[in-house]
LUMGU-278416 format. One record per residue (C-alpha): residue in one letter; x, z negated, y negated. Coordinates in steps of 0.05 Angstrom, whole numbers, padded with zeros to 5 digits, always signed. Each point is the difference from the previous one (the first is absolute). Layout:
N
AXZY/...
//
This chain:
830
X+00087+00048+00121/X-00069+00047-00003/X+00043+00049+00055/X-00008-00050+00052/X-00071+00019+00007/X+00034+00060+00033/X+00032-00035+00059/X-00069-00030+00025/X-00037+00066+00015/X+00031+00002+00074/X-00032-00059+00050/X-00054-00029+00036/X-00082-00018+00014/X-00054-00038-00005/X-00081-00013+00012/X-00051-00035-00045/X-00067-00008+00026/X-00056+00000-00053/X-00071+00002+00016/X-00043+00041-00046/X+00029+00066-00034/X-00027+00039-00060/X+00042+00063-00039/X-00031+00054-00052/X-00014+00021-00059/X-00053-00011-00061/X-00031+00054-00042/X-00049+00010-00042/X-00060+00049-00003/X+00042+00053-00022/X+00052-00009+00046/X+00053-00039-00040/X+00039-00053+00017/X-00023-00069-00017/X+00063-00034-00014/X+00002-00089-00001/X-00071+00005+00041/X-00010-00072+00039/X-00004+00007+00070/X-00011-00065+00035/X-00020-00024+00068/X-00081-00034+00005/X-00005-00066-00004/X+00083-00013-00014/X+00045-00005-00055/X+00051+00052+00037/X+00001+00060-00049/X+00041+00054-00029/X-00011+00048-00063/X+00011+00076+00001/X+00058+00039-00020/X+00011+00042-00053/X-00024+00059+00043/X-00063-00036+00024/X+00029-00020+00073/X+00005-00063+00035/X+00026-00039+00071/X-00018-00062+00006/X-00004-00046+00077/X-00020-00067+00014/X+00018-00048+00070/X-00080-00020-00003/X-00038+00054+00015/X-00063+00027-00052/X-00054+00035+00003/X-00009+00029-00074/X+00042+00026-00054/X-00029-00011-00069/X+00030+00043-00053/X-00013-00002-00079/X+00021+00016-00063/X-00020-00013-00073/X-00055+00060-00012/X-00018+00013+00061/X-00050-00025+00061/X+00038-00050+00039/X-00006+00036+00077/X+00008-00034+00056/X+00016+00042+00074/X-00004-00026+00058/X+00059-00007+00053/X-00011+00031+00070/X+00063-00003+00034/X+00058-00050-00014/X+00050+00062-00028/X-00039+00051-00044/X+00050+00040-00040/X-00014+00058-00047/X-00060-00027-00034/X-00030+00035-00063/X-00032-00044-00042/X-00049+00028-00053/X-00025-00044-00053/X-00051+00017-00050/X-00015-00014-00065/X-00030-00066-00017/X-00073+00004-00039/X+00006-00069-00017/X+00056-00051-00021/X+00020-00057+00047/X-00049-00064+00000/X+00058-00048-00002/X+00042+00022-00049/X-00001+00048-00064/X+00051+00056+00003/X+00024+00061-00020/X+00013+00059+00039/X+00076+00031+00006/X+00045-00042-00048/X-00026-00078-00011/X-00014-00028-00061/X+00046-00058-00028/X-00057-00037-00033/X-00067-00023+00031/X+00035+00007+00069/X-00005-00062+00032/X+00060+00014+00053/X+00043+00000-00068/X-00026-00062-00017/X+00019-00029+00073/X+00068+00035-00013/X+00014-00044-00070/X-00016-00067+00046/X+00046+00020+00052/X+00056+00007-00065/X-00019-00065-00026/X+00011-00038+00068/X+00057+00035+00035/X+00050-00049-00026/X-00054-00055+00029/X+00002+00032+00071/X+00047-00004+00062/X+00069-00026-00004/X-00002+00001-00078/X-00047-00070+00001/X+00050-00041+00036/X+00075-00014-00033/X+00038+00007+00063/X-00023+00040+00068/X+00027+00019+00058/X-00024+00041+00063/X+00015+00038+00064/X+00019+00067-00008/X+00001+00056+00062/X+00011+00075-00020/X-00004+00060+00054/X+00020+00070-00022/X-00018+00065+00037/X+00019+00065+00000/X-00040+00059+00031/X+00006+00074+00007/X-00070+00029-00014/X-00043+00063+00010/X+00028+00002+00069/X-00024+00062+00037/X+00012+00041+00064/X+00040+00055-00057/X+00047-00055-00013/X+00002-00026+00071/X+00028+00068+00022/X+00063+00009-00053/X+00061+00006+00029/X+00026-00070-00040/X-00038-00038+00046/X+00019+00034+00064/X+00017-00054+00044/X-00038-00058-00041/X-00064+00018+00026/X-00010-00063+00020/X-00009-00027-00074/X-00069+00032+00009/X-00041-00023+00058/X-00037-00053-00043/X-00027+00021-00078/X-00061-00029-00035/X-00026+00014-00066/X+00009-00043-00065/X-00060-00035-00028/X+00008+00025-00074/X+00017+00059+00014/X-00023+00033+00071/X+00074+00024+00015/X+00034+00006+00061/X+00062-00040-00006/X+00059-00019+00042/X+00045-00074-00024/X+00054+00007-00010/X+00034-00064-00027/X-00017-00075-00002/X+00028-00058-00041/X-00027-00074+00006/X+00015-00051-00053/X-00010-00077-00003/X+00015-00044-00063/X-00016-00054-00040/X-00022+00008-00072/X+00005-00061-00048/X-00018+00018-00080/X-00006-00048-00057/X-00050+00020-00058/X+00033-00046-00047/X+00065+00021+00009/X-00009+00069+00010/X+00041+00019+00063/X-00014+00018+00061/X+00043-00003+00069/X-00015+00037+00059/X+00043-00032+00066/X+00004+00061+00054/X-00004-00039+00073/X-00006+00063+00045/X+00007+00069+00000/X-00005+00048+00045/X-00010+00073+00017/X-00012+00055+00049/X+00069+00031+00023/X+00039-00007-00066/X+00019-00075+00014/X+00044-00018-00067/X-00007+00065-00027/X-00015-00025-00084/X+00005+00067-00017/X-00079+00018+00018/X-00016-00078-00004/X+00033+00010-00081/X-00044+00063+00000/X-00070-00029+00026/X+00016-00061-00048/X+00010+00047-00059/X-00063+00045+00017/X-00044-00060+00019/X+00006-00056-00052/X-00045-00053-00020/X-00059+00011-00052/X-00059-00044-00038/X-00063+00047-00001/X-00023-00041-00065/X+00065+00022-00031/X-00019+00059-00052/X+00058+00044+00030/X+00023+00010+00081/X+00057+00031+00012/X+00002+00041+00064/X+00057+00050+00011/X+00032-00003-00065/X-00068+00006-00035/X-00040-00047-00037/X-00074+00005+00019/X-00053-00020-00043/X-00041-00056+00039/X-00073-00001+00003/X+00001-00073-00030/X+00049+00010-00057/X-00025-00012-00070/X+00016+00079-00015/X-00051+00016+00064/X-00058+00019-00047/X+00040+00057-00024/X+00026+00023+00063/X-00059-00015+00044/X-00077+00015+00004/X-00035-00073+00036/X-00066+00000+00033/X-00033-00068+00022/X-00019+00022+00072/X-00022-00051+00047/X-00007-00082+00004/X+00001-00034+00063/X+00028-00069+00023/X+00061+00007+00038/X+00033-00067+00038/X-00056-00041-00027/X+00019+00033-00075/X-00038+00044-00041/X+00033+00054-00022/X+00000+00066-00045/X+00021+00070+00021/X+00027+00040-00051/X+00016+00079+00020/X+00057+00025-00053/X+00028+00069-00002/X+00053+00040-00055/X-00028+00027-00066/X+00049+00055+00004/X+00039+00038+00051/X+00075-00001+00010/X+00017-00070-00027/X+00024-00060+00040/X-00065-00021+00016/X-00034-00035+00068/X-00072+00013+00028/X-00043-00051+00041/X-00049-00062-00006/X+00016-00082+00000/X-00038-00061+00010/X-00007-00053-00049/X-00021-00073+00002/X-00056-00012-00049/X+00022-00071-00025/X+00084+00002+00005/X-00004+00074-00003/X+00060-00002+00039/X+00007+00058+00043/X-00026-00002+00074/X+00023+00073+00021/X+00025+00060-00028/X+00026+00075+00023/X+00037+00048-00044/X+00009+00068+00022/X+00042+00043-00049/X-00031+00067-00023/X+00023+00069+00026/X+00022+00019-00068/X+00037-00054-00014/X+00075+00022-00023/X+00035-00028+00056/X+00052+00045+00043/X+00003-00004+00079/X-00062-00052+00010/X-00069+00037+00016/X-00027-00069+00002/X-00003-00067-00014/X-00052-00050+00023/X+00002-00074-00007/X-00048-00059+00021/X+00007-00074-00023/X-00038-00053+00038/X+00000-00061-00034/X-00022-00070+00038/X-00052-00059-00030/X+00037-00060-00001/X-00057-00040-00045/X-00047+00016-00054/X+00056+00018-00048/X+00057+00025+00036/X+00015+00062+00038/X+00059+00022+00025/X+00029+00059+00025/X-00002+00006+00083/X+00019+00075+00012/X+00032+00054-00033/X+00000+00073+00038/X+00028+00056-00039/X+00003+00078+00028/X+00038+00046-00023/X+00005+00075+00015/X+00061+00039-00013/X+00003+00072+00002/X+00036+00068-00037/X-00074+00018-00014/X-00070-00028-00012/X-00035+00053+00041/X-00043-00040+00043/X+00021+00036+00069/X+00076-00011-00025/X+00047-00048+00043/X+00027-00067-00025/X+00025-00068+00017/X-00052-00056-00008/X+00038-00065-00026/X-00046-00063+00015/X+00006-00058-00024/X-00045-00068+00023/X+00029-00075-00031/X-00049-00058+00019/X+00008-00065-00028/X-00016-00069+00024/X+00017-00074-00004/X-00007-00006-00077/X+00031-00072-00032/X-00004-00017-00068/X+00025-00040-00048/X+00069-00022+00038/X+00052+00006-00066/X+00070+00025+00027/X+00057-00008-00053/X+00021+00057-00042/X+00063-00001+00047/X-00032+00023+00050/X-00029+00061-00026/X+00070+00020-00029/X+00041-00006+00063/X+00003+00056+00044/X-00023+00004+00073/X+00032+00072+00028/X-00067+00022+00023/X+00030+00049+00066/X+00057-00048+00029/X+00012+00010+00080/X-00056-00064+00015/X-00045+00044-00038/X+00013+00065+00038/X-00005-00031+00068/X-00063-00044+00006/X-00018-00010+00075/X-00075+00018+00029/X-00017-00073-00010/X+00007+00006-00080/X-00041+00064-00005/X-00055-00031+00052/X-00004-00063-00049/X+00000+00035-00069/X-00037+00064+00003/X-00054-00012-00035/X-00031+00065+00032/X+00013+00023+00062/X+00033+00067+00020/X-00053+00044+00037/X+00020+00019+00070/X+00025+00071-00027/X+00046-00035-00055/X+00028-00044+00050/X+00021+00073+00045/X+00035+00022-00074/X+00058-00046+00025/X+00005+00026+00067/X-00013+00073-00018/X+00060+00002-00055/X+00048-00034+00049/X-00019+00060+00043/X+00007+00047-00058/X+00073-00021-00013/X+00022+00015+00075/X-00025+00080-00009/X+00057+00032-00029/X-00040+00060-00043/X-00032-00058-00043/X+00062-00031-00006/X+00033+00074-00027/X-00068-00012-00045/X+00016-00061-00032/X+00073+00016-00002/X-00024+00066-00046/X-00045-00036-00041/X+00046-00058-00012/X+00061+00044-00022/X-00047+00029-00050/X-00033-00067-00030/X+00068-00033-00001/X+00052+00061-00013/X+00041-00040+00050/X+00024+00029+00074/X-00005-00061+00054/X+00052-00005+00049/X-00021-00065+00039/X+00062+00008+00044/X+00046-00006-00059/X-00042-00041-00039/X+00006+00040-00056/X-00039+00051-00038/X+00022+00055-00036/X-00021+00024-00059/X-00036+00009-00053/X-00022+00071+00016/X-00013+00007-00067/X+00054-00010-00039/X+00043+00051+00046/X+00004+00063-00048/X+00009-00004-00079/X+00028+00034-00060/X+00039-00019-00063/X+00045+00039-00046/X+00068-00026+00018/X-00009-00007+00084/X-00046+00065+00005/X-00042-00003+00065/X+00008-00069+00030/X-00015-00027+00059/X-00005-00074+00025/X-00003-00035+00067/X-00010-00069+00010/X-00015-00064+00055/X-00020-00069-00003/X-00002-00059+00058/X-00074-00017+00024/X-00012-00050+00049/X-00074-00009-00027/X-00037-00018-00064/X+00029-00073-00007/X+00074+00008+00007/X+00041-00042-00037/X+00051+00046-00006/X-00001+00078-00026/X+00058+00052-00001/X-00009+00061-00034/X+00043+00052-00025/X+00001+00085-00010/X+00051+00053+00000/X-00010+00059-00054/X+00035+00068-00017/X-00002+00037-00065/X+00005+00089+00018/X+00030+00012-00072/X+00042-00061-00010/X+00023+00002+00066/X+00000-00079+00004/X-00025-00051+00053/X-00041-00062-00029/X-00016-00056+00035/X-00040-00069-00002/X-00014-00066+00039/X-00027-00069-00002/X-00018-00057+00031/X-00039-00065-00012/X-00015-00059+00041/X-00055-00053-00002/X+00033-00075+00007/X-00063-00036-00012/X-00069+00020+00012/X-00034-00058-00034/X+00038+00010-00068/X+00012+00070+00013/X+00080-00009-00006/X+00031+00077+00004/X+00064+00027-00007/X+00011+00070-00011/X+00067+00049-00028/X+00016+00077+00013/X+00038+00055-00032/X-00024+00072-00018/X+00038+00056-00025/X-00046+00056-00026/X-00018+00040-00051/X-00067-00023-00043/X-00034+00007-00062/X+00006-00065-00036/X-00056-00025-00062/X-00063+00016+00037/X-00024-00074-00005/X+00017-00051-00054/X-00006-00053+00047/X+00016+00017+00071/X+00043-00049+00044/X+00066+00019+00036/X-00033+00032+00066/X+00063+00024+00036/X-00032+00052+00040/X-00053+00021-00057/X-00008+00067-00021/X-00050+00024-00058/X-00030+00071+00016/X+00031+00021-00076/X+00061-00002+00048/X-00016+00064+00050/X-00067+00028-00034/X+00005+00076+00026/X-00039+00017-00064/X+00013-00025-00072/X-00009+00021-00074/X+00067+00012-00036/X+00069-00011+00017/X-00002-00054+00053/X+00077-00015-00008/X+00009-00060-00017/X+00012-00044+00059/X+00053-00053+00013/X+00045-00018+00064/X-00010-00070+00017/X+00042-00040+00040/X-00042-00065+00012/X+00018-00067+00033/X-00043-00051+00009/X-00021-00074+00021/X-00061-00045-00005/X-00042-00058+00009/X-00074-00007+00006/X-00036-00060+00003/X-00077-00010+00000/X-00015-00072-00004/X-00071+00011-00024/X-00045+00047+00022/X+00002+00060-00049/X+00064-00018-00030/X+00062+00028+00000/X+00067-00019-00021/X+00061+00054+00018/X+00071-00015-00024/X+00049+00058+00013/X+00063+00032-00023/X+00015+00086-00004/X+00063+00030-00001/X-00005+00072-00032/X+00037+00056-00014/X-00031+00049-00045/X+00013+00077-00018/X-00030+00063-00020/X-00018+00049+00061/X+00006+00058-00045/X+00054-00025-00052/X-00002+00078-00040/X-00074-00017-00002/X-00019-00067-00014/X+00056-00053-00030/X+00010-00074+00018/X+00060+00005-00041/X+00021-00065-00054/X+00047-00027-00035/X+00034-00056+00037/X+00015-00057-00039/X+00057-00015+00019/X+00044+00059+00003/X-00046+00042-00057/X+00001+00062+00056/X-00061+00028+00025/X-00017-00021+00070/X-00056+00031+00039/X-00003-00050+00060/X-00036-00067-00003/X+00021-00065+00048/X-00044-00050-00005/X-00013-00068+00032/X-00078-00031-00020/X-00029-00067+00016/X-00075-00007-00001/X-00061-00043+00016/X-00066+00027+00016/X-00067-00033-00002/X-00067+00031+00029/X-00064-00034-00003/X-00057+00037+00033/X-00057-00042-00010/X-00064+00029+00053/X+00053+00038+00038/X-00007+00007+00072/X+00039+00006+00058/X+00005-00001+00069/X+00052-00008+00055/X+00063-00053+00016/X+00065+00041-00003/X+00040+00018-00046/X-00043+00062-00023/X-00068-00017-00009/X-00062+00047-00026/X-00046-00002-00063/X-00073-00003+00022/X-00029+00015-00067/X+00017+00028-00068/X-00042-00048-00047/X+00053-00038-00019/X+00038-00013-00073/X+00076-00012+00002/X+00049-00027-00054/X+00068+00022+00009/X+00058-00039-00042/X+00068+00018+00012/X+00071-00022-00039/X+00066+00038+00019/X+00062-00024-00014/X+00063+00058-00003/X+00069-00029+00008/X+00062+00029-00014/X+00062-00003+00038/X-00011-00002+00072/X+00014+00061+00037/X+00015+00039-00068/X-00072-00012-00025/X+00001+00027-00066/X-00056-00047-00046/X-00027-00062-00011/X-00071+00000-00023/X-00075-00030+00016/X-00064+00031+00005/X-00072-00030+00001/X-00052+00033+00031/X-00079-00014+00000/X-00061+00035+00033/X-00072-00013+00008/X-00046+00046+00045/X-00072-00009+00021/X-00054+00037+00023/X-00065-00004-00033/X-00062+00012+00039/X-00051+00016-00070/X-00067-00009+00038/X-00033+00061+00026/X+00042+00051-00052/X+00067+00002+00044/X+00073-00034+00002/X+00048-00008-00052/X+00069-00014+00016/X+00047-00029-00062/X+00071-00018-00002/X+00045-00025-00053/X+00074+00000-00006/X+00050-00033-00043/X+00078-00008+00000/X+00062-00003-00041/X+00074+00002+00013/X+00040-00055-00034/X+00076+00038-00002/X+00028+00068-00004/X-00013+00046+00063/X+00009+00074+00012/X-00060+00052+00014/X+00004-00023+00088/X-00012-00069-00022/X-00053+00012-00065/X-00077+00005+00012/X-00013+00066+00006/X-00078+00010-00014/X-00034+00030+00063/X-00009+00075-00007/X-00031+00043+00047/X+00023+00083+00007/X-00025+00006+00074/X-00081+00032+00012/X-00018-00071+00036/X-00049-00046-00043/X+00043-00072+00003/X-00029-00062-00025/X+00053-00035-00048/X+00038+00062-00031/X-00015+00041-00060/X-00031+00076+00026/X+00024+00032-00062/X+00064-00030-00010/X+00073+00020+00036/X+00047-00036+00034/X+00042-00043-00041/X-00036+00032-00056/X-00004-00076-00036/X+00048-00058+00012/X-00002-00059-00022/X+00020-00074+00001/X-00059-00036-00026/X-00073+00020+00021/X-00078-00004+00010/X-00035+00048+00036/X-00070-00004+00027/X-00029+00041+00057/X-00083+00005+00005/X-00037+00051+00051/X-00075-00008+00005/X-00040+00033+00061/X-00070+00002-00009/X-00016+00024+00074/X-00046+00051-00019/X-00044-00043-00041/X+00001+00051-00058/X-00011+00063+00043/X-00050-00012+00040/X-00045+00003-00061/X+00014+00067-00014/X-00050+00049+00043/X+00051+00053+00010/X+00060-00038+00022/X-00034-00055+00037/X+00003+00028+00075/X+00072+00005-00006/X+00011-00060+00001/X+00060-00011-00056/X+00031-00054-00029/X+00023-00016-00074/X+00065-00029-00019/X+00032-00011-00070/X+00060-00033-00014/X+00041-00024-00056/X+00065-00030-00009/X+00057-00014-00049/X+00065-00025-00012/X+00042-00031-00061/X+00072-00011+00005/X+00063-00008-00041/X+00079+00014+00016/X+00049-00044-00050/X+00061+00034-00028/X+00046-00032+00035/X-00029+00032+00060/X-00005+00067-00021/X+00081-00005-00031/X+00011-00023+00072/X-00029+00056+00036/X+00033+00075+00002/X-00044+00049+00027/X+00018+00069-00015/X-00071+00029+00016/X-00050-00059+00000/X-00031-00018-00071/X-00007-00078-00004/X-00063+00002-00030/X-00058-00060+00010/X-00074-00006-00017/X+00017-00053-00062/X-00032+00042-00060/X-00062-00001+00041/X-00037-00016+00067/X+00013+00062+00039/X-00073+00013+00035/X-00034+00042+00056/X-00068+00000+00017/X-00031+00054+00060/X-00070+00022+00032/X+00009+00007+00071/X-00049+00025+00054/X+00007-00019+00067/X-00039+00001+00073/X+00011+00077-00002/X-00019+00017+00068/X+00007-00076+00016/X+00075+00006-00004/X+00029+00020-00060/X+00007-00030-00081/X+00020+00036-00052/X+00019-00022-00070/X+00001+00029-00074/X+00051-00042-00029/X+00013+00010-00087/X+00053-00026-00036/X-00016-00041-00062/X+00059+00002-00044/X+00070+00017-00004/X-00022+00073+00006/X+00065+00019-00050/X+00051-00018+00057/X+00042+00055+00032/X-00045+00036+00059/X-00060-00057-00005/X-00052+00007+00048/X-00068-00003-00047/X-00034+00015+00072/X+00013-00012+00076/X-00049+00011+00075/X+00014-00048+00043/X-00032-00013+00065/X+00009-00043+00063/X-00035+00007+00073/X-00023-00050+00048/X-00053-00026+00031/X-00048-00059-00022/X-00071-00031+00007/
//
């Protein structure tokens, strides 16, 4: 999803006007850096604090005659403003003889007692449940949303490249940002409408999408998916805010004291109010920490406004910056609500500051506040698709009724500009690129088709040698209701063509009614998950990993039929009822036996028929998704789900061979644990009722291949423990760096701790193992003990790349045990 950032560095421009303009740097008298100084504009409450290397850019649409700049320690200095742009400034502050008459403080880090901001901070804790949309039981409001995307640090270098040869025209009109002082050139804009109705008694929340729209990328949910997933919703008095995967510690959260230094700066009234200011800044560098100042009511100490900025040092990949203001409205003496949200983010490969980038901005507004209008519970629970065709295609008269800010005259030309942009065929080759790479699938809009995945086109396994794959699928647009998709692949050393396809088809959008069947013939390696569902064209990496550890030779021709249902009468649950046909036999039969004794003859047979049954529920409570076809995309990751699923084996038709049933459970969840990282848990349990070969048993999840896989055992090989009765548990904690950055030598890097345990018990009954015949494949399972794993992992290396130190716990005594395994995994995250 984060690669579609890619496809929006290619189009268009714009012009804000701002009337007074101010850029530099603060030192001291030795020439250092004063880092989280307060610059502010005379006689305002428009302000901004240093950065970590002293400099600042800051612009206002009123124009001001004085900049007043301070700091804890030093003489406040105030310089006077000559021209409406003055860039370059050096500020030098000196050393305060005296402390400040208002307030008593400390220089550098703040105290946490005596300090009468912290004592402002414990009201605001005491009351935030009192303030907003928390003192009401039900609410509702007005809700519009406008995304931008910009290519910044536009100069005449970058004007001249060859890419944009032909584009020229992008240029004629760039302006600079008012946070920053860049250049930039939109490049993307996406308008949203809706109606938000929560109840505080109940707990829920509904958000009804009316209109959407956006600037030459009508219904694609691919970037609207992406901006939803990088922009979601936030509380500032929560104690955590997650941004980009991260979980921020907020300068009102409970922990703030020991993650922030607070100075009591300024009182003033503000909309008849009087209020605090409070300047806050990190206690230490390289945690997931903000920088700025709010404004507090001195009776509801509710917040009246607020901006975050997130430190320079914070460990956070691609984003240079963050900056966020909240503006929140007085609706009476006790309650204020939140009126506008603007969020800015910059994204680049480095945090240079001359480096290029794309700025994401974000600005929600909200109006038209009702309370206390109870919906039933019903209503909360039933879905409303929030993109249906209505939605896309709101006429001018919508968007001139329910902006509730109008577009600027240059944001109005984004429209215009992209439908231009479309028509030159070198941006169109662009996009093309750009999309091939963030999708792995080739577009052919005459065919309407696209071919792929790129990525799956060469692998490697021990019986098929080199391997390569080629596959299609139909593509009309994000919402079909109907998907083909099959692939064609061929084995050098076996000498043997594979194929797969599928299909599925949405009969009803409201209850999400699909049907879907295909067939595959392939060769794969099976027991890589102890819970997996029959995905016809699914293929685990285990099954063409180029590099592994140890014979890799035990993989299994599958012939696969198969048939289901789907049906999603509420939202975030699933029900699936299917049937499989399979046949089942060893790839490499001198290598790795599927061999048993077949009960009715008594001869050995090594192929297994078999005809299964099952019924699948899903519940994904928190999940998210978006889209009204028959695919639809996740727009965040937050979510827990519960997976039950019985199968029923039946013998008879078409030769199958057994009768048996199997119960399946899982549990995962994601565990944000405040400021010190994720944890992500899962736990598995099944058993098989009946007597089943080695292709039907559990086989617990080994890994031989060099890639670090959530759900498998590092240490452990393929087929290494079967069984048909089992537990296993699965826990990986990431700490994000929390641990590191305390440690002088390794905190510029920029690293990131991760530890990990799991373990799995399991039995096999006699019966089963009389049953079973393999000539080379010990039935062996994890009952004398809970097999175990745990591993230290390191990962951002270079930004891109984990590795893991995984150790085996136990069983050391069996045949070629791996006591120790590297593992390691790339890819690119927040």
């Amino acid at each position: 999803m984060k690669n579609l950032l890619l496809p929006l560095i290619l189009l268009f421009t714009v012009s804000i006007s701002a009337q007074t303009k101010v850029g530099g740097m603060v030192v001291d008298e030795f020439d250092n850096p004063v880092a989280f100084a307060n610059v502010i504009f005379k006689n305002s409450f428009e302000g901004t604090i240093t950065n970590d290397d002293g400099r600042f850019y800051m612009e206002s649409d009123k124009t001001h005659d004085a900049l007043l700049i301070s700091f804890i320690g030093y003489e406040d200095l105030e310089i006077p403003l000559t021209s409406r742009v003055t860039y370059n400034m050096k500020v030098v502050l000196k050393e305060s003889t005296q402390q400040l008459k208002e307030v008593v403080v400390i220089s550098g880090k703040q105290s946490k007692k005596n300090n009468p901001a912290v004592e402002i901070l414990k009201k605001i804790w005491a009351k935030k449940r009192q303030n907003g949309i928390r003192k009401f039981k039900q609410y509702a409001y007005d809700k519009y949303e406008k995304v931008e995307f910009d290519l910044n640090t536009i100069d005449s270098a970058l004007m001249q490249r060859k890419i944009f040869k032909g584009l020229e025209f992008v240029f004629q009109d760039l302006d600079t940002s008012r946070i920053t002082g860049k250049t930039y050139l939109p490049i993307f804009l996406n308008e949203t409408f809706s109606k938000v109705h929560g109840d505080n008694i109940l707990n829920e929340e509904k958000e009804q999408i009316l209109g959407n729209k956006n600037s030459g990328f009508d219904n694609n949910q691919a970037i609207i998916a992406f901006v939803d997933d990088l922009y979601q919703d936030y509380d500032i008095y929560n104690n955590y805010l997650k941004f980009f995967d991260k979980s921020f510690t907020s300068p009102l959260s409970r922990t703030g004291i020991d993650t922030y230094n607070y100075a009591l700066r300024d009182s003033a009234y503000i909309d008849n109010k009087w209020c605090y200011n409070i300047v806050y800044y990190p206690r230490r560098k390289n945690e997931l920490t903000f920088k700025g100042d709010f404004w507090v009511n001195d009776s509801t100490f509710a917040i009246k406004n607020i901006n975050l900025e997130v430190t320079k040092s914070a460990n956070i990949n691609w984003v240079k910056e963050i900056y966020i203001e909240q503006e929140f409205d007085v609706v009476n003496d006790s309650v204020f609500l939140l009126k506008r949200d603007y969020m800015l983010s910059d994204f680049s490969f480095q945090k240079k500051e001359k480096s290029r980038g794309v700025y994401g901005k974000r600005t929600t507004v909200y109006n038209n506040y009702v309370f206390d209008e109870e919906k039933p519970k019903e209503f909360y629970r039933k879905d409303r698709n929030p993109f249906d065709p209505s939605v896309m295609n709101q006429d001018s008269v919508f968007w001139a009724r329910n902006r509730l800010e109008e577009l600027n005259k240059d944001e109005k030309g984004i429209y215009q500009l992209l439908d231009t942009l479309k028509t030159v065929p070198k941006f169109k080759s662009y996009y093309n690129l750009v999309s091939i790479l963030a999708s792995g699938y080739v577009e052919i809009d005459k065919w309407n088709m696209d071919i792929g995945s790129v990525y799956d086109v060469f692998g490697f396994n021990d019986a098929e040698g080199p391997r390569i794959r080629l596959g299609a699928r139909t593509y009309f647009g994000e919402n079909d209701p109907w998907r083909l998709e099959g692939y064609m692949a061929y084995g050098f050393s076996d000498k043997k063509f594979k194929h797969g396809i599928s299909g599925k088809f949405l009969l009803d959008k409201q209850s999400r009614l699909i049907v879907s069947g295909g067939h595959r013939r392939d060769i794969e390696q099976l027991g890589v998950s102890l819970t997996a569902t029959n995905d016809v064209l699914g293929r685990s990496i285990a099954s063409s990993a180029v590099l592994t550890v140890g014979a890799n030779n035990r993989l299994t021709n599958i012939n696969l039929s198969a048939f289901g249902l789907e049906i999603e009468p509420i939202t975030n649950v699933r029900f699936r009822l299917g049937s499989t046909f399979r046949t089942l036999r060893s790839a490499l039969p001198e290598d790795f036996s599927l061999d048993y004794i077949d009960p009715d003859t008594d001869t050995v047979a090594s192929e297994t028929k078999q005809l299964d049954v099952s019924t699948v529920v899903i519940y994904t409570p928190g999940k998210r998704t978006i889209g009204y076809g028959v695919e639809r995309r996740d727009i965040n990751d937050t979510y827990s789900t519960i997976l039950l699923n019985y199968t029923r084996g039946i013998e008879g038709p078409w030769g199958s061979d057994f009768n048996y049933n199997k119960l399946q459970f899982s549990y995962s969840q994601p565990w944000q644990i405040g400021g010190f990282g994720r944890l992500y848990s899962t736990i598995e349990l099944g058993k098989t009722f009946g007597d089943v070969p080695l292709s039907l048993l559990n086989v617990i999840p080994g890994n031989q291949t060099l890639f670090t896989t959530y759900g498998t055992f590092a240490n452990m090989d393929f087929y290494e423990f079967v069984s048909d009765t089992y537990a296993a548990v699965h826990l990986e904690h990431n700490f994000n760096g929390r641990l590191f950055s305390r440690i002088p030598l390794l905190r510029k890097l920029n690293l990131r701790e991760i530890v990990g345990l799991r373990g799995v018990w399991g039995e096999l009954s006699d019966s089963n193992i009389a049953l079973n015949a393999p000539t080379n494949i010990p039935l062996i399972s994890p009952d004398e003990r809970i097999y175990y794993e745990y591993s230290v992992g390191i990962g951002n290396i270079f930004k891109i790349f984990r590795i893991d130190f995984n150790f085996r716990g136990n069983y050391l005594d069996r045949p070629n045990a791996r006591p120790f395994a590297v593992t390691g995994t790339f890819g690119f995250s927040f």
